[in-house]
N, C-alpha and C positions, 0 to 999 in steps of 0.2 A: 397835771398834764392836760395841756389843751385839747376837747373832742375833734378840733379840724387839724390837728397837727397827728393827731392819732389816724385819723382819716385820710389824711395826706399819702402816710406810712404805709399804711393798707393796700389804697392807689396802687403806690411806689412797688408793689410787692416785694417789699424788703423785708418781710415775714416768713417767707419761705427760705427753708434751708437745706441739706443736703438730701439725700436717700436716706431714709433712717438705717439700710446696713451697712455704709460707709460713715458712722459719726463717731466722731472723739468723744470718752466718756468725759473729760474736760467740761465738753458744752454743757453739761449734764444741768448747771443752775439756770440756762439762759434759754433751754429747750420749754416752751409752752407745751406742749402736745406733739402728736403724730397724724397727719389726715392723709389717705392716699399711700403710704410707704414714705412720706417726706415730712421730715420735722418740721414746725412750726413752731418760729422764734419769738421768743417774748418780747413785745414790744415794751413793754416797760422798762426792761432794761436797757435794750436798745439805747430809747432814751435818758435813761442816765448814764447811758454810756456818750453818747451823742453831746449834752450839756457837761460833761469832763470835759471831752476834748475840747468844746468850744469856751472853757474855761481856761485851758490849758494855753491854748492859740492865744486870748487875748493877754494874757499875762504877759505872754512871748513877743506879743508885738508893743505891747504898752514898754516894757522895758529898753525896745530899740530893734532887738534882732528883726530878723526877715523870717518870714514860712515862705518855702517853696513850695 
């Protein structure tokens, strides 16, 4: 995982997640921590979630279909 694509994410604040007393015990693998009363989301997964789905997409469009 790239330091500037990590740094990016950070930026983005797309590491911040809910109230921690509104959270799905579900999130429970994808939760980093708690700073503030507000979970903080593990960017790691993030991006392996991130690198599915653009794995997923290109599949979908090499094959013919369309993403909307």
């Amino acid at each position: 995982m790239s330091s500037a694509l990590v740094r990016e994410l950070i930026d983005a604040g797309i590491h911040f997640g809910h109230r921690a007393s509104r959270w799905n015990p579900k999130m429970a693998p994808y939760i980093f921590g708690k700073r503030n009363s507000i979970h903080i989301i593990d960017i790691r997964e993030t991006v392996k979630g991130l690198l599915r789905a653009k794995k997923f997409v290109t599949a979908v469009v090499s094959s013919g279909q369309d993403v909307l």
